[in-house]
C-alpha positions in Angstrom: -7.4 8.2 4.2 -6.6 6.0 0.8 -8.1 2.8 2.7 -10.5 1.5 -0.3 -10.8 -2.1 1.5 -14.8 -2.9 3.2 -15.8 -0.9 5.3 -18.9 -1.8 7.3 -21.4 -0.1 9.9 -22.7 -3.0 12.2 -20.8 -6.1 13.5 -23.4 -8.5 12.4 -22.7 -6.8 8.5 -19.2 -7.2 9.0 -19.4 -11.1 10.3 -22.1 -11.8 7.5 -19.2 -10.5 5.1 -16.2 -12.7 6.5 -17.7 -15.7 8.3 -20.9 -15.9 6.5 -23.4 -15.6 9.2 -23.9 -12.6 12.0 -23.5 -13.5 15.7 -20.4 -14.9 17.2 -19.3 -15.3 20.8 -16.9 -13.1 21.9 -14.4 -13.5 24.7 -11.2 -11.3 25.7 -7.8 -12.3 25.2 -6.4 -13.4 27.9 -3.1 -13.1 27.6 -0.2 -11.0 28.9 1.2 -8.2 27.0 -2.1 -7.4 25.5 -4.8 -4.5 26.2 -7.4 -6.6 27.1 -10.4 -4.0 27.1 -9.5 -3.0 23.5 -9.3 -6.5 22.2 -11.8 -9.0 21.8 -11.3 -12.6 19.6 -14.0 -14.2 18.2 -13.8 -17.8 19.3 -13.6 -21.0 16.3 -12.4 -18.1 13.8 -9.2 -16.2 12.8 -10.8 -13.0 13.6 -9.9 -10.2 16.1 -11.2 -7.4 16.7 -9.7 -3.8 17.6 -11.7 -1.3 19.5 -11.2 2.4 19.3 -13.6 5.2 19.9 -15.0 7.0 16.8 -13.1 10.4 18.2 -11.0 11.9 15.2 -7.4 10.5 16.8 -9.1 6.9 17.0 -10.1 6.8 13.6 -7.2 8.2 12.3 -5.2 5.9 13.7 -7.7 2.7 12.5 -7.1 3.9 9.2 -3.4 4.1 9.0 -2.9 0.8 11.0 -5.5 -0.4 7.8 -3.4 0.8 5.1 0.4 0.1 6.5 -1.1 -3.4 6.5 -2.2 -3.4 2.8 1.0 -1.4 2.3 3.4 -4.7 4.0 1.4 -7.2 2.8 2.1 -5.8 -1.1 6.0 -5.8 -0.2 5.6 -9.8 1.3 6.0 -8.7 5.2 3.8 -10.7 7.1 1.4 -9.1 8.8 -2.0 -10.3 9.9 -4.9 -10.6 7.4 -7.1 -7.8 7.3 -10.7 -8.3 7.0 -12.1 -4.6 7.1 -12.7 -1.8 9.3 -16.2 -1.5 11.4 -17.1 2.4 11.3 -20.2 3.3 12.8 -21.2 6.6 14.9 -20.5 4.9 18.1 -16.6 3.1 17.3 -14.1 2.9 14.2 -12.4 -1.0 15.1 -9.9 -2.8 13.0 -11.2 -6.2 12.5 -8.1 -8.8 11.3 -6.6 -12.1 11.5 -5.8 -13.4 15.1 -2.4 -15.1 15.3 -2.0 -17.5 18.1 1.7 -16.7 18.7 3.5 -14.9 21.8 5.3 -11.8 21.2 9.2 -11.9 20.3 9.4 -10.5 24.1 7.9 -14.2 26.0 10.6 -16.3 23.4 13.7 -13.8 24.8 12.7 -13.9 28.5 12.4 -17.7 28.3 15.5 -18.1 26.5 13.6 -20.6 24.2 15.6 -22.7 22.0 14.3 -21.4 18.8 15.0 -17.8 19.7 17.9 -17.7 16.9 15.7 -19.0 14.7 13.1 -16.4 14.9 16.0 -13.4 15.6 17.2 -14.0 12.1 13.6 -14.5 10.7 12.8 -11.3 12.5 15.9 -9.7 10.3 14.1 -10.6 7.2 10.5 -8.6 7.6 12.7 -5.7 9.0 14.8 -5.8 5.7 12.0 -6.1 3.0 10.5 -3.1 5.3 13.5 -1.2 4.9 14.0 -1.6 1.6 11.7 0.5 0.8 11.5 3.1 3.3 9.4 1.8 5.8 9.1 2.1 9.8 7.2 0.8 12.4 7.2 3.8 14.4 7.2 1.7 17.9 9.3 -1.4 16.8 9.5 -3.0 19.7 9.7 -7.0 20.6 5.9 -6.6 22.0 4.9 -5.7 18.5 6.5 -8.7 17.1 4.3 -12.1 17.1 7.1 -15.1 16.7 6.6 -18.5 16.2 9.0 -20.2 13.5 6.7 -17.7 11.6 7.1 -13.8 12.1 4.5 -11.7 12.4 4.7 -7.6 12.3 1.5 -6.3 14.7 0.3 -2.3 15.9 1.4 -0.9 12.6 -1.2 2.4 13.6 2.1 4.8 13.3 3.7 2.8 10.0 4.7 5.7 7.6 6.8 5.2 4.2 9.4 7.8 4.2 11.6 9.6 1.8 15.2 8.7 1.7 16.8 11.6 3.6 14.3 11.5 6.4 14.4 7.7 6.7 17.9 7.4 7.1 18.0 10.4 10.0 14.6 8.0 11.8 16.7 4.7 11.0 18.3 4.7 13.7 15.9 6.1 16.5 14.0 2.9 14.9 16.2 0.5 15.6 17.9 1.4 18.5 14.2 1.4 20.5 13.9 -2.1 19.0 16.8 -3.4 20.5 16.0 -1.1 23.6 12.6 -2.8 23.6 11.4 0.0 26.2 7.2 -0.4 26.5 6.1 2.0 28.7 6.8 2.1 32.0 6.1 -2.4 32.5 8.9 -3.8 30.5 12.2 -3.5 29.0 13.9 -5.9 27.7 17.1 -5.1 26.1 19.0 -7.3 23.5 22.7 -8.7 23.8 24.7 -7.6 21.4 24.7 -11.5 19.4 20.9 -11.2 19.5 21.4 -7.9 17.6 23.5 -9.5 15.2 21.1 -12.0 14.5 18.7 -9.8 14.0 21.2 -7.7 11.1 22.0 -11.5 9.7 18.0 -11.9 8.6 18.3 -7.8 7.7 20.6 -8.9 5.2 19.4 -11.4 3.5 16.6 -9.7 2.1 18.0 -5.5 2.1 19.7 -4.9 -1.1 20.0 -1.3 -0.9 23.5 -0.5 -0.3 23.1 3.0 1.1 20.4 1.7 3.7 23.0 -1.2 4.2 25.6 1.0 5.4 24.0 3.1 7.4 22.4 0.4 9.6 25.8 -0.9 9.8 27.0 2.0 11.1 24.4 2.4 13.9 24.8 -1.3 14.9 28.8 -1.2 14.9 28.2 2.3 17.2 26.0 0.0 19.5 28.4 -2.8 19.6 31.3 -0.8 20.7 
């Protein structure tokens, strides 16, 4: 676990830290597409928090969702701001910034107006990602928050990986994404001029040509 970022014990510790005093009201988001039981917001704050148990998987997975996000955030993709991980005997939760945005998935099924818009702007976190040989690991359009602004969320299975091995999971990558298969609820698959908006943002900010091409390739296969 590199994650060198606070780390606290108690809730009231952690809020003292970030809000500056030590009880809050809490409330569950209410909103679809979410896993209400395992997130709560704090209301007149940013903050959210994450709950997992403190079982070996759960805190594995707080920690690598912790450091793909100060991972991202060093290459300029925007994910939320993370405000430290609360990791007592009893739970090991992800505390962070709570967007107010639907997922990429509401703006497709509603056809909204500015869904080119955020396609394109989608393109350009994908492309700085990437670049430098990252992957969601469950890209999907539920993990995408999209309002004019972009915002990359449930980055627990984020990995940096080496060129040969990123190319061959490249693909798997982005044809789930376009697939946008959660589960057993929802699938909602892209046209193929949504996935080209998408590659439009990829390539305004993926310079690396090898990378380049072979996304090409998948999306040219996928076009056909």
């Amino acid at each position: 676990m590199k994650y060198q970022y606070p780390k606290y014990t108690s809730e009231p510790e952690l809020l003292q830290a970030v809000v500056g005093f030590s009880e809050l009201k809490t409330e569950k988001i209410n909103k679809p597409f979410h896993h209400q039981k395992r997130v709560r917001v704090y209301p007149g704050t940013e903050i959210v928090k994450k709950y997992r148990n403190n079982n070996p998987r759960a805190v594995n997975k707080t920690y690598n969702e912790a450091n793909a996000h100060i991972s991202l955030d060093k290459i300029g993709v925007n994910t939320p701001k993370l405000f430290g991980i609360l990791h007592s005997n009893k739970e090991c939760s992800l505390f962070m910034q709570y967007i107010k945005y639907n997922p990429l998935t509401s703006l497709i099924i509603s056809s909204d107006s500015s869904l080119s818009q955020n396609l394109v702007s989608v393109g350009r976190e994908l492309g700085k990602m990437f670049e430098y040989g990252f992957l969601h690991g469950d890209l999907t359009s539920y993990h995408i928050l999209a309002n004019n602004q972009i915002y990359i969320i449930d980055l627990e299975t984020t990995k940096q990986f080496r060129k040969d091995e990123f190319y061959k999971k490249l693909g798997k990558e982005w044809e789930k994404f376009i697939d946008s298969t959660q589960g057993s609820r929802w699938r909602i698959l892209f046209s193929k001029e949504q996935e080209e908006m998408v590659f439009e943002g990829v390539r305004e900010t993926l310079s690396n040509r090898k990378t380049r091409e072979v996304l090409e390739n998948i999306i040219l296969r996928n076009l056909k």
